[in-house]
The first five atom37 places (N, CA, C, CB, O) and aatype in JSON, in Angstrom:
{
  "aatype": [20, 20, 20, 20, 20, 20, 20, 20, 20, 20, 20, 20, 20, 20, 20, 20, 20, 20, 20, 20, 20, 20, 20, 20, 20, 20, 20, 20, 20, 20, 20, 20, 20, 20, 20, 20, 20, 20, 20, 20, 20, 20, 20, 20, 20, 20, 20, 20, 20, 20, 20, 20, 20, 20, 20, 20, 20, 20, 20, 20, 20, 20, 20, 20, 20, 20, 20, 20, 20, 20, 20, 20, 20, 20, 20, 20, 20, 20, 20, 20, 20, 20, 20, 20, 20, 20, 20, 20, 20, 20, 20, 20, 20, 20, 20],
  "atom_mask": [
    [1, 1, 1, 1, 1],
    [1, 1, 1, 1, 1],
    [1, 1, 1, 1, 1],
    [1, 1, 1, 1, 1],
    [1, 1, 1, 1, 1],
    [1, 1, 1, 1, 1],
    [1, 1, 1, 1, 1],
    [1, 1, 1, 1, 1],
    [1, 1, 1, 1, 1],
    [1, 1, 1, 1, 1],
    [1, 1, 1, 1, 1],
    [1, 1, 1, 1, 1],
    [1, 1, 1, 1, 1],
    [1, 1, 1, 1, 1],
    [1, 1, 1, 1, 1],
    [1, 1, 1, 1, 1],
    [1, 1, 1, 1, 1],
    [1, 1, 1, 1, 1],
    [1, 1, 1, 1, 1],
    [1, 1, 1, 1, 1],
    [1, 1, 1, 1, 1],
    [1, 1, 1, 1, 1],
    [1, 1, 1, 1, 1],
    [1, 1, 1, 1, 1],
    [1, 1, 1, 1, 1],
    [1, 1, 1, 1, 1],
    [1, 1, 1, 1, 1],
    [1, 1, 1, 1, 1],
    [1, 1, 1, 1, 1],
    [1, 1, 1, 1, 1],
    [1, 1, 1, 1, 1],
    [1, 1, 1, 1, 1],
    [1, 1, 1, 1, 1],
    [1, 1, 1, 1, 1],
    [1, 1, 1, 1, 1],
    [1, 1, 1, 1, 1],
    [1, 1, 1, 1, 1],
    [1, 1, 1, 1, 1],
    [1, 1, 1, 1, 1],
    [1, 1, 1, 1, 1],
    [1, 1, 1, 1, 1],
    [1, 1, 1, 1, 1],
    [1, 1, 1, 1, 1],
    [1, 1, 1, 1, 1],
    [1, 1, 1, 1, 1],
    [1, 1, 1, 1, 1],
    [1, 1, 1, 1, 1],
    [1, 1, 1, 1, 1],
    [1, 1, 1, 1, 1],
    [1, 1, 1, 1, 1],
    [1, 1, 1, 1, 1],
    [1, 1, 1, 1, 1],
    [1, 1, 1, 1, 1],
    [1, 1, 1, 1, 1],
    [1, 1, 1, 1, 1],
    [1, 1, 1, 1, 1],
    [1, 1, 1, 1, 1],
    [1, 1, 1, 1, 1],
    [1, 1, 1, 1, 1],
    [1, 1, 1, 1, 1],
    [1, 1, 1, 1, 1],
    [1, 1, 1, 1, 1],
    [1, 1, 1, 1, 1],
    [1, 1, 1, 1, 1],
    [1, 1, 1, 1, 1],
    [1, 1, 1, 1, 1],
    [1, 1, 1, 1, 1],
    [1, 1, 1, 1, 1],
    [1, 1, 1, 1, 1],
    [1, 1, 1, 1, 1],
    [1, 1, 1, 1, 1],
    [1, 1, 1, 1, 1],
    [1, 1, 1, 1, 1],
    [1, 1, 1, 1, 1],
    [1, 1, 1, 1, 1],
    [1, 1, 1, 1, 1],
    [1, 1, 1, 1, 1],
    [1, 1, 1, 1, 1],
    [1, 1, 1, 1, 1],
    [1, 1, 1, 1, 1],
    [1, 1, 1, 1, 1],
    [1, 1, 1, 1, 1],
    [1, 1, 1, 1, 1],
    [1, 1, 1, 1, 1],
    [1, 1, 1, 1, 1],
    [1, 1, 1, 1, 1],
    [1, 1, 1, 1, 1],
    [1, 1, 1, 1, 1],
    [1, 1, 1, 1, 1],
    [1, 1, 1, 1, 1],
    [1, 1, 1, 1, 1],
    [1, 1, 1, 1, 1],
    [1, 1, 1, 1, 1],
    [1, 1, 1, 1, 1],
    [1, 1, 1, 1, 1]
  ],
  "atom_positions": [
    [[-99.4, -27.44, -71.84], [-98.16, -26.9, -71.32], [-97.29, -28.05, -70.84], [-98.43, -25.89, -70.17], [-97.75, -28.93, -70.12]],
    [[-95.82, -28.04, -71.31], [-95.16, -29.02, -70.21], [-94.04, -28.41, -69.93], [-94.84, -30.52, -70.62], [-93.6, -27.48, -70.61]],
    [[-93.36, -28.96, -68.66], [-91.85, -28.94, -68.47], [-90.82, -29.57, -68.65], [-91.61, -28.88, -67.69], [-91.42, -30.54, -69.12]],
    [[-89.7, -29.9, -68.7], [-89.17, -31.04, -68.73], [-87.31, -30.79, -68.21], [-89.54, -31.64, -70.34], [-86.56, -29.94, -68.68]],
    [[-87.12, -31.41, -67.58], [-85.89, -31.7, -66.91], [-85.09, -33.02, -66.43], [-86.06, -31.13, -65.97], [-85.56, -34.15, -66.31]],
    [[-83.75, -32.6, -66.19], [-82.94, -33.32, -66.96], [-82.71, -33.87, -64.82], [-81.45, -32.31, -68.4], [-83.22, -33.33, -63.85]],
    [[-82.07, -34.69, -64.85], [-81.8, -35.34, -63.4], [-80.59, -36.66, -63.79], [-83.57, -36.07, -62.62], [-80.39, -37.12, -64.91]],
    [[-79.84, -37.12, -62.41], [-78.91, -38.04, -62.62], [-79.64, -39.3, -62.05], [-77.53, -37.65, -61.98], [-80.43, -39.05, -61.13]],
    [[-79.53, -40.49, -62.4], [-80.28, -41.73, -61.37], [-80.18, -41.79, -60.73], [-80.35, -42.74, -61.24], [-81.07, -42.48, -60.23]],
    [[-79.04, -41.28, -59.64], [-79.01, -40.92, -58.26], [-79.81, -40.45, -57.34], [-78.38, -40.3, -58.16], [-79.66, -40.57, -56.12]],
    [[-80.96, -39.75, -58.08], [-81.71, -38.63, -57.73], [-82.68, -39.33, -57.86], [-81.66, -37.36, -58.41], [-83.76, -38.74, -57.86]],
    [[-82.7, -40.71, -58.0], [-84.28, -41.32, -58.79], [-85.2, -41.3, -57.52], [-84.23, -43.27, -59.59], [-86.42, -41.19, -57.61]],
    [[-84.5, -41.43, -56.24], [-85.69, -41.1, -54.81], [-86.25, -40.09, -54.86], [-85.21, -40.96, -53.38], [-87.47, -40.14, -54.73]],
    [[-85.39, -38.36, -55.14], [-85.86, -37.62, -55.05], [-87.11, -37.49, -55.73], [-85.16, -37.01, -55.13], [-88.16, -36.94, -55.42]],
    [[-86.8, -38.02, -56.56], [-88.11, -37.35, -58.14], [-88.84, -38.97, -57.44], [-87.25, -37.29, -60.93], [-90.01, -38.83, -57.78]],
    [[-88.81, -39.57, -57.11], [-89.9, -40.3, -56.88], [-91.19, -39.62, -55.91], [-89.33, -41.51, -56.31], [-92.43, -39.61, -55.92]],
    [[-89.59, -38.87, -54.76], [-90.58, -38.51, -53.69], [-91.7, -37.21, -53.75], [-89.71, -38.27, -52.54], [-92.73, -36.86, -53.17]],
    [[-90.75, -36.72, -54.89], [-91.62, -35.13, -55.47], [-92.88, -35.98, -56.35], [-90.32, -33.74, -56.92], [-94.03, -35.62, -56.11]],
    [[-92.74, -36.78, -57.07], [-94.11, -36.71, -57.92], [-95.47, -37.76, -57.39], [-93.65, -37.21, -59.57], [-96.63, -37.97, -57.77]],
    [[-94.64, -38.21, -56.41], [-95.78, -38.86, -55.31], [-96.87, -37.88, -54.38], [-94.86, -39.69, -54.12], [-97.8, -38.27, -53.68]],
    [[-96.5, -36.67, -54.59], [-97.29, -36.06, -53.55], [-98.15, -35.28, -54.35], [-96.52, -35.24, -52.46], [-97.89, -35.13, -55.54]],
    [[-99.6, -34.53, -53.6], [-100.18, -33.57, -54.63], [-99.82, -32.4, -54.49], [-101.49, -33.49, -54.7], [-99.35, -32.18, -53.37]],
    [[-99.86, -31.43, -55.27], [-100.87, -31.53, -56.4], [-99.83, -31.8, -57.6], [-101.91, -30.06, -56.6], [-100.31, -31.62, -58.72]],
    [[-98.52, -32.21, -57.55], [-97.88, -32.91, -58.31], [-98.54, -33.98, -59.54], [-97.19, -33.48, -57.42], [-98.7, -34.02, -60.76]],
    [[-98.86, -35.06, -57.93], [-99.52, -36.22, -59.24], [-100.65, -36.17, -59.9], [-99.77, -37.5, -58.84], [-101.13, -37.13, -60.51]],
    [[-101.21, -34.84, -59.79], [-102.18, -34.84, -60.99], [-101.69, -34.17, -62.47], [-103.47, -34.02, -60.49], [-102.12, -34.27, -63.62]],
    [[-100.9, -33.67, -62.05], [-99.56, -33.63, -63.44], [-99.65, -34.79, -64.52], [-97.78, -33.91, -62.74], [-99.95, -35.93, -64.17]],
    [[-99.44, -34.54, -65.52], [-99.57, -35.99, -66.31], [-97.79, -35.79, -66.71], [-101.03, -36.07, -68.02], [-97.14, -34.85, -67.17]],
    [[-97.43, -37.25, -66.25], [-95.94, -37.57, -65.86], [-95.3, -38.36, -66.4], [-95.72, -37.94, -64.77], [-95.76, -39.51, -66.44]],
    [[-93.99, -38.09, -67.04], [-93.03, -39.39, -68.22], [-92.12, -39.81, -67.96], [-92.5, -39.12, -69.49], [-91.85, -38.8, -67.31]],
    [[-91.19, -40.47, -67.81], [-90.26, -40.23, -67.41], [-89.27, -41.52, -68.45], [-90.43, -40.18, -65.79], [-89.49, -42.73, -68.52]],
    [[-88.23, -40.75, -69.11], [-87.43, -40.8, -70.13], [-85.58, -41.12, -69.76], [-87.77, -39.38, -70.82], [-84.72, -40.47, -69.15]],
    [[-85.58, -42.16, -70.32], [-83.94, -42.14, -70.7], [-83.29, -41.03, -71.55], [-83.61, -43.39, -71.51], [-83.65, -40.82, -72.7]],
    [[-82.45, -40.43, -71.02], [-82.2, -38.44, -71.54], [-81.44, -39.21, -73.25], [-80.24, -36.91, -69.92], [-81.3, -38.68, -74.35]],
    [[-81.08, -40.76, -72.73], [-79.81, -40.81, -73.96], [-80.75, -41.33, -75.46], [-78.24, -42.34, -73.44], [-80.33, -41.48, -76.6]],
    [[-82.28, -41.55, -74.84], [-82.61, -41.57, -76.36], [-83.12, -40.17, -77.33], [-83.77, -42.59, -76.43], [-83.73, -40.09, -78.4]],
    [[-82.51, -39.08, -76.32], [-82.83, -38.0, -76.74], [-81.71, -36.78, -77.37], [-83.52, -37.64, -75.71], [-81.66, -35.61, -77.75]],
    [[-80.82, -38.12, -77.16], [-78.92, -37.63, -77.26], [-78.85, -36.42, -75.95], [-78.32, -36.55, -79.34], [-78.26, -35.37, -76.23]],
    [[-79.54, -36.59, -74.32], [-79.34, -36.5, -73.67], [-78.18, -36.63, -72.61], [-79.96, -36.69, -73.8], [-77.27, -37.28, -73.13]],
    [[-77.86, -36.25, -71.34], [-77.49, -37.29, -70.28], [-78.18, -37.65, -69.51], [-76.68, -37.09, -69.6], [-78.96, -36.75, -69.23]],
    [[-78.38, -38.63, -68.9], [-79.4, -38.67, -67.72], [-80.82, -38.95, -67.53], [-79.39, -37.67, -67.28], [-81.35, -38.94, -68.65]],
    [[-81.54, -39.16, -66.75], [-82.76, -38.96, -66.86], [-83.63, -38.17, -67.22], [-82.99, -39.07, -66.28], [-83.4, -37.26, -66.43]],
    [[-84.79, -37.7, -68.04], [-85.73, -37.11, -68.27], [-87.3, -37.42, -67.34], [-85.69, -37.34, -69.6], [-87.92, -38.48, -67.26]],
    [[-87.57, -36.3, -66.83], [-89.28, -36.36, -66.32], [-89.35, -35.01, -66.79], [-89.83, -36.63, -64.42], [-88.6, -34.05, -66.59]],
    [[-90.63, -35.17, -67.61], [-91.71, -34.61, -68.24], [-92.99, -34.26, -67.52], [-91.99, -35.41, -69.18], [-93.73, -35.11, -67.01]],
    [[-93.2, -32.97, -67.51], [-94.51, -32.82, -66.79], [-95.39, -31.78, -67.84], [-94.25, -32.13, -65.1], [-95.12, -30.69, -68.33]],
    [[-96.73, -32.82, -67.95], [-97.76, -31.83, -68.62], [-98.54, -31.36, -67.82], [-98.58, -32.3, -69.61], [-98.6, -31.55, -66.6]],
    [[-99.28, -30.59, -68.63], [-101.0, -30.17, -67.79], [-101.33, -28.53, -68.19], [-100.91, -30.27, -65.52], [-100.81, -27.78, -69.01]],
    [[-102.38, -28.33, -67.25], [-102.75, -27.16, -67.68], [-102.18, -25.91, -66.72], [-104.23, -27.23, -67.8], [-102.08, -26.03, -65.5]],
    [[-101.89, -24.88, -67.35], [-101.32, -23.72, -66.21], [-101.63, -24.12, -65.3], [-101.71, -22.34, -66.14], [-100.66, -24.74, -64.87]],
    [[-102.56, -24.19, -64.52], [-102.94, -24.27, -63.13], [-102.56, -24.83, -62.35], [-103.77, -24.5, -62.9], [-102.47, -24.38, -61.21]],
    [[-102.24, -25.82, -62.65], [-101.43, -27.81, -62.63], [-100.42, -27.32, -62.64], [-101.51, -29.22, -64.02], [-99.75, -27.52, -61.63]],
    [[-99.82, -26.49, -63.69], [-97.92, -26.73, -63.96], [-97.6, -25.32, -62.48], [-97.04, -25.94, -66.54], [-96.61, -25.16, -61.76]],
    [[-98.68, -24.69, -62.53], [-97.81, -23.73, -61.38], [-97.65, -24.62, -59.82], [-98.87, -22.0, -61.03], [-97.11, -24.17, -58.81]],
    [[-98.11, -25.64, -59.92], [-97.9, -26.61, -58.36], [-96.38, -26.64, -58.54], [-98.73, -28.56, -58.24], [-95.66, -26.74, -57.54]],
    [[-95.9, -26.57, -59.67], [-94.4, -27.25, -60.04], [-93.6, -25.6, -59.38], [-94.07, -27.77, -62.37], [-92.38, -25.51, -59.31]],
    [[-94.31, -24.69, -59.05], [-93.23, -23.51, -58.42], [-93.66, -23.64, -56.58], [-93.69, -21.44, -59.28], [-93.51, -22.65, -55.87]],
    [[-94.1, -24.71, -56.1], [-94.46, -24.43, -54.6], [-93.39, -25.95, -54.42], [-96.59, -24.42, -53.98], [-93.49, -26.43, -53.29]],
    [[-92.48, -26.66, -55.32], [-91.82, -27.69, -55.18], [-89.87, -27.57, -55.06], [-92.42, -28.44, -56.38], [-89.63, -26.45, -55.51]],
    [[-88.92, -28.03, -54.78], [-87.54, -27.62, -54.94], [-87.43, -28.73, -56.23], [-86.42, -27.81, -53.41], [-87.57, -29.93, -56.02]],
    [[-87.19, -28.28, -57.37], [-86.77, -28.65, -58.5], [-85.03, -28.21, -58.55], [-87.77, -27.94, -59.6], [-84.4, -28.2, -59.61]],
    [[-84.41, -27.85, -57.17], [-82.95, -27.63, -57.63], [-82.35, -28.66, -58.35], [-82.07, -27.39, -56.55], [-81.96, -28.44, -59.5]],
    [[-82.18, -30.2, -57.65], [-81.72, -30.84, -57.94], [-81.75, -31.28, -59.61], [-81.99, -31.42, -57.07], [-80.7, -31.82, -59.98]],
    [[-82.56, -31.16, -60.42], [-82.92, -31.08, -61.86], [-81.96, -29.7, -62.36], [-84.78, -30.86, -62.07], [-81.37, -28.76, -61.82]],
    [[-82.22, -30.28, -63.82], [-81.62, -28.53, -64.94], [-83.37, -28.84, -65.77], [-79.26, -28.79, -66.8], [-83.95, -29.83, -66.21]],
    [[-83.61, -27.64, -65.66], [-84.53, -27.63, -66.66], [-84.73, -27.63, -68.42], [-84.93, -26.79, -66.29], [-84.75, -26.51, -68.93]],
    [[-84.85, -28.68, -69.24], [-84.49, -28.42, -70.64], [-85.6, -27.47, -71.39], [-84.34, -29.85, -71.4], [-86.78, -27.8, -71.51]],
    [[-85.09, -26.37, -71.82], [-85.85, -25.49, -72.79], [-85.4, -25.58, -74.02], [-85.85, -24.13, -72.49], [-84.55, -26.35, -74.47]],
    [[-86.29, -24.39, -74.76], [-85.59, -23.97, -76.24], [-85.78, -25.44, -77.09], [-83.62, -23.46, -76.07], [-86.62, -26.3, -76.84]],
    [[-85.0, -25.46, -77.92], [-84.5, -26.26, -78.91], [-84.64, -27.53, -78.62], [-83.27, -26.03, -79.2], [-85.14, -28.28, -79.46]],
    [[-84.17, -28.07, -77.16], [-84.03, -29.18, -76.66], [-84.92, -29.74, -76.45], [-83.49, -29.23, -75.87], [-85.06, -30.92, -76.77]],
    [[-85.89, -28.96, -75.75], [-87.29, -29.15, -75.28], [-87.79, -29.49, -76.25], [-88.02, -28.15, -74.7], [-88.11, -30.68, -76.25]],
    [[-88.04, -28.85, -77.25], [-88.85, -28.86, -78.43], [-88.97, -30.34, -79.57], [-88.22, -27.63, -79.18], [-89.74, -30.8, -80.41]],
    [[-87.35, -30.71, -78.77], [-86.79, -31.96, -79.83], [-87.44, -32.85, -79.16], [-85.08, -32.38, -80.03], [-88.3, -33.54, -79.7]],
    [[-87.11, -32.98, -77.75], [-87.96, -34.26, -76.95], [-89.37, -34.01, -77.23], [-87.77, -34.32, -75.17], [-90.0, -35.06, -77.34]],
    [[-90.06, -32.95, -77.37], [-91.48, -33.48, -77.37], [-91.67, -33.61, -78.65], [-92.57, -32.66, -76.72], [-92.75, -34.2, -78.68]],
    [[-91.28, -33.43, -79.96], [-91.5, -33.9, -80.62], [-91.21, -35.18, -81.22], [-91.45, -33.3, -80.9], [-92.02, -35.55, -82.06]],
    [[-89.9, -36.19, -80.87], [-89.87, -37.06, -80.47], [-90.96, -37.88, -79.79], [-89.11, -36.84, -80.05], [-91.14, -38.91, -80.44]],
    [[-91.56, -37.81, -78.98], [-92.14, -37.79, -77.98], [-94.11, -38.18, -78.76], [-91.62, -36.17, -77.15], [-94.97, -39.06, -78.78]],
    [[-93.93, -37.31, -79.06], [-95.13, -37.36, -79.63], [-95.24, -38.08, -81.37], [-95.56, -35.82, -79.52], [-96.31, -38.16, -81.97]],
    [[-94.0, -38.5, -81.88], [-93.58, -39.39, -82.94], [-93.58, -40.64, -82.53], [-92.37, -39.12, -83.46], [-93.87, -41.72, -83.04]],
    [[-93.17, -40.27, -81.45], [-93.44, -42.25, -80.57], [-95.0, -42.41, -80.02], [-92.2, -42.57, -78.6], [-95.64, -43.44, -79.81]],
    [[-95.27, -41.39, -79.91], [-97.05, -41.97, -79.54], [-97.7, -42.31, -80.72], [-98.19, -40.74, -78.82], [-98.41, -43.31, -80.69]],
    [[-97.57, -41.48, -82.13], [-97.98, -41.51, -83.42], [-97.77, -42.8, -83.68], [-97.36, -40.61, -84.34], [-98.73, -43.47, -84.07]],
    [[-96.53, -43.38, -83.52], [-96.12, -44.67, -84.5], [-97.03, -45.75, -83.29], [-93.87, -45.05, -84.78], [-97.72, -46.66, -83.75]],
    [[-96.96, -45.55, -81.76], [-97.9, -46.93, -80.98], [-99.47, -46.56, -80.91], [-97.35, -47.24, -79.11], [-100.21, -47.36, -80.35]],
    [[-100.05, -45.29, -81.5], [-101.07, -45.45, -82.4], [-101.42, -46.23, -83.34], [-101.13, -44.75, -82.84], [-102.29, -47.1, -83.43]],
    [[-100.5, -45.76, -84.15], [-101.06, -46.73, -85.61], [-100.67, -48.24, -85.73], [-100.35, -46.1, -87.09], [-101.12, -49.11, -86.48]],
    [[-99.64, -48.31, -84.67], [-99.89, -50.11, -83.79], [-100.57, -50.79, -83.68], [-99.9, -50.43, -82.75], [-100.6, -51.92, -84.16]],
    [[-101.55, -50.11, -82.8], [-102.68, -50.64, -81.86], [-103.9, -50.53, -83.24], [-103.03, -49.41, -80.13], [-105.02, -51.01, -83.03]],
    [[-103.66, -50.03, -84.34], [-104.88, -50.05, -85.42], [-104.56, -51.57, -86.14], [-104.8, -48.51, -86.74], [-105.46, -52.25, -86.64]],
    [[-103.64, -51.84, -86.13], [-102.85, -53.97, -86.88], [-103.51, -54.5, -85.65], [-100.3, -54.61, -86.91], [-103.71, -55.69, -85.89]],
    [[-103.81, -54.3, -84.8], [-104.24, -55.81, -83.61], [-105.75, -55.46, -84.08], [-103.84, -55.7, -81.27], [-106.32, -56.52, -84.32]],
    [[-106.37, -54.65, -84.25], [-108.34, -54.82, -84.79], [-108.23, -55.03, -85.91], [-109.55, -53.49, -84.74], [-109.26, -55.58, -86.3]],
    [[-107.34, -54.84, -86.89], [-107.44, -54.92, -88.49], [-107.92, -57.01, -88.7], [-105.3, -54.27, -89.4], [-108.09, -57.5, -89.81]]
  ]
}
């Protein structure tokens, strides 16, 4: 499961101060330039399992927009195209 939302750098304390605490930081956590996503703004990404992602409703996420749908879908797949390609990276340094 993940979430993902959009924030201004202004805000970079806030979201520091939210993902420093638990049960937050056992969240597995990203955090993205929105503009390589033809975004604005910052991106943090939060995975994990239901259990984990419902800590994310006992938190104030106002300050964020949350990206769904389409958008969502583009960043993580993105996302997971960039882990694919520093996979098969890390296979040229043992070759």
């Amino acid at each position: 499961m993940y979430r993902i939302f959009q924030y201004e750098g202004s805000e970079e304390s806030k979201v520091d101060k939210l993902i420093s605490g638990d049960p937050i930081s056992w969240l597995g956590i990203d955090r993205k330039d929105g503009t390589s996503f033809g975004l604005k703004g910052k991106l943090i990404i939060f995975q994990g399992n239901s259990d984990l992602m419902k800590s994310l409703e006992a938190v104030d996420l106002s300050f964020m927009k949350e990206i769904k749908g389409e958008d969502g879908e583009k960043v993580m797949q993105a996302l997971k195209e960039e882990s694919d390609r520093a996979a098969g990276g890390i296979g040229f340094i043992f070759d």
